[in-house]
C-alpha positions in Angstrom: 144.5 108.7 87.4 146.0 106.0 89.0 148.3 108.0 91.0 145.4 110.2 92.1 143.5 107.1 93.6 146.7 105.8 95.4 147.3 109.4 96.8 143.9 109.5 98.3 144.0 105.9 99.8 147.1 106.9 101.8 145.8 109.6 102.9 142.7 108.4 104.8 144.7 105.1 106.2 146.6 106.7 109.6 149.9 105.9 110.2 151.1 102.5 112.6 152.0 105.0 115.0 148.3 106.9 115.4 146.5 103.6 116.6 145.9 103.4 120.1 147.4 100.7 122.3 146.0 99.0 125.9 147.5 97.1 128.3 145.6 93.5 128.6 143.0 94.1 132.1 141.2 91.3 134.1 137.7 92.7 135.2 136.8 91.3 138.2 132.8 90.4 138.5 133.3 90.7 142.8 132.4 88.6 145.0 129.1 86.6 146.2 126.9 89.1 147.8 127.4 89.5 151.8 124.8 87.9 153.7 121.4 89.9 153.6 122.6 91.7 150.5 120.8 91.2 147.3 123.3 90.7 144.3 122.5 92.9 141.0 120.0 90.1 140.0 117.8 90.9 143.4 119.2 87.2 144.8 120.2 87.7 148.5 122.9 85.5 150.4 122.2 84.1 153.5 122.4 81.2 156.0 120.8 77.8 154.6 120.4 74.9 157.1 119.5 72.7 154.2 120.9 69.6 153.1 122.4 69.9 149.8 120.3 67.3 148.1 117.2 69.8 149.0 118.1 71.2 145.8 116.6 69.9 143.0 112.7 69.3 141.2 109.6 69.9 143.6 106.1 68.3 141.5 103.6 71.1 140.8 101.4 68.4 139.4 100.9 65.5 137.3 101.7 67.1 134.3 105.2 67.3 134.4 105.3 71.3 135.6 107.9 71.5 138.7 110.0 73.9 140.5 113.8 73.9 140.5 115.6 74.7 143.2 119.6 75.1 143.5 121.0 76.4 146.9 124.6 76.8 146.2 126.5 79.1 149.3 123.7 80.6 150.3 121.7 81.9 147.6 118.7 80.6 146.2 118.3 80.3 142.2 115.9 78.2 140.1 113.1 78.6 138.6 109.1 77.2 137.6 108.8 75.2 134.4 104.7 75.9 133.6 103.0 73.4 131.2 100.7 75.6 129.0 97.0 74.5 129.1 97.1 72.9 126.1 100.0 70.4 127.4 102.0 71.3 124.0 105.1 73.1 125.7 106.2 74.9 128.9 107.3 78.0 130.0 110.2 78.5 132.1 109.6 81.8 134.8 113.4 82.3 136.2 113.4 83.3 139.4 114.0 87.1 139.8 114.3 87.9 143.7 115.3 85.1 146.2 116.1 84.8 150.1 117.2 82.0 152.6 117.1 82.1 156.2 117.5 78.4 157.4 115.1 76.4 155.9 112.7 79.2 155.2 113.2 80.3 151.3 111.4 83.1 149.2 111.4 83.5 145.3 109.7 85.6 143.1 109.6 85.2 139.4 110.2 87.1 136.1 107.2 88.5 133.9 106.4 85.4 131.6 103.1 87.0 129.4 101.8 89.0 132.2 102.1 86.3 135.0 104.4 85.6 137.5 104.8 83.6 140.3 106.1 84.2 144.5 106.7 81.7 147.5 107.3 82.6 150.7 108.0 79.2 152.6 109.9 76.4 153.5 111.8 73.2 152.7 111.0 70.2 155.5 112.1 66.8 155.4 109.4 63.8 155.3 110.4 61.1 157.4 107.9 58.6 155.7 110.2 58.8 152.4 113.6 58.2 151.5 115.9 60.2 148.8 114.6 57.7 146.2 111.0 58.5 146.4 108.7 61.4 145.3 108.5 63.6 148.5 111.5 62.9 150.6 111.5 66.6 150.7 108.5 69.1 150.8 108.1 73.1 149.5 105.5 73.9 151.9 104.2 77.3 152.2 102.3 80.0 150.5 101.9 80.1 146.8 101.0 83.3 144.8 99.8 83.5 141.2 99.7 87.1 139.9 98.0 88.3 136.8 98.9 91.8 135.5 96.8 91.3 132.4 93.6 90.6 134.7 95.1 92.5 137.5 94.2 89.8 140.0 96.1 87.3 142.0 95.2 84.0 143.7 96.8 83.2 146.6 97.1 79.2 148.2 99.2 76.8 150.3 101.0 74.6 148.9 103.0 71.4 149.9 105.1 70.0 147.0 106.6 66.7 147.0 110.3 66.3 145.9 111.4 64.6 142.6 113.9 61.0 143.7 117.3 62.1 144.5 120.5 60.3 143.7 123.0 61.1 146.6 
């Protein structure tokens, strides 16, 4: 019996010889999009005229919800941390598609529970401030709430005021 066992063991375990063998590869993950090209995650590259301490928290309001922003060569990436109504916890909307032309940004958000969020805008400098004070720098533009569970969206300007910056 025991040699019947053995037998069929060796026979389903394939020789050293039948495995296959690949070289080692590096997969390259290309480049940062060309200018004016969105990158697979809908983010475009283009030319920002903005100070790098631009990036960083903009106040939605006194609860503690903001906007990040992170430039970084050209491409625009953050996203909106939303307190909930009842001020127990946020949700965080990544930004899904983003352009930069100057000081003129876009974003629009990912689906968070039916809602989602798009600016079309820009950053501008307040001369009144400095880096260490809420609103050196200002998102100004036009804000757009969109509810696909209502199907409505509400549309207003906004003008929010930069979180201190350390630089």
């Amino acid at each position: 019996m025991r040699v019947v066992v053995a037998a069929l063991l060796l026979t389903f375990v394939p020789p050293a010889g039948a495995q296959t063998v690949t070289d080692p590869a590096l997969h390259h993950r290309g480049d940062t999009p060309a200018q004016g090209q969105p990158s697979a995650s809908g983010k475009q590259r283009g030319t920002s005229t903005l100070p790098a301490s631009a990036s960083g928290e903009y106040m939605m309001d006194e609860t503690g919800s903001v906007v990040q922003i992170t430039i970084d060569n050209g491409v625009v990436d953050g996203y909106i941390s939303k307190l909930t109504e009842e001020q127990t916890s946020a949700l965080t909307y990544f930004f899904n598609r983003t352009t930069i032309d100057g000081d003129r940004l876009t974003f629009t958000t990912k689906e968070v529970h039916g809602i989602w969020y798009s600016f079309d805008g820009e950053i501008i400098r307040d001369a009144s401030h400095s880096k260490q004070e809420n609103g050196y720098y200002r998102l100004k533009g036009t804000w757009v709430t969109h509810d696909e569970t209502q199907k409505s969206q509400s549309t207003s300007t906004v003008n929010l005021k930069s979180t201190p910056r350390r630089d």
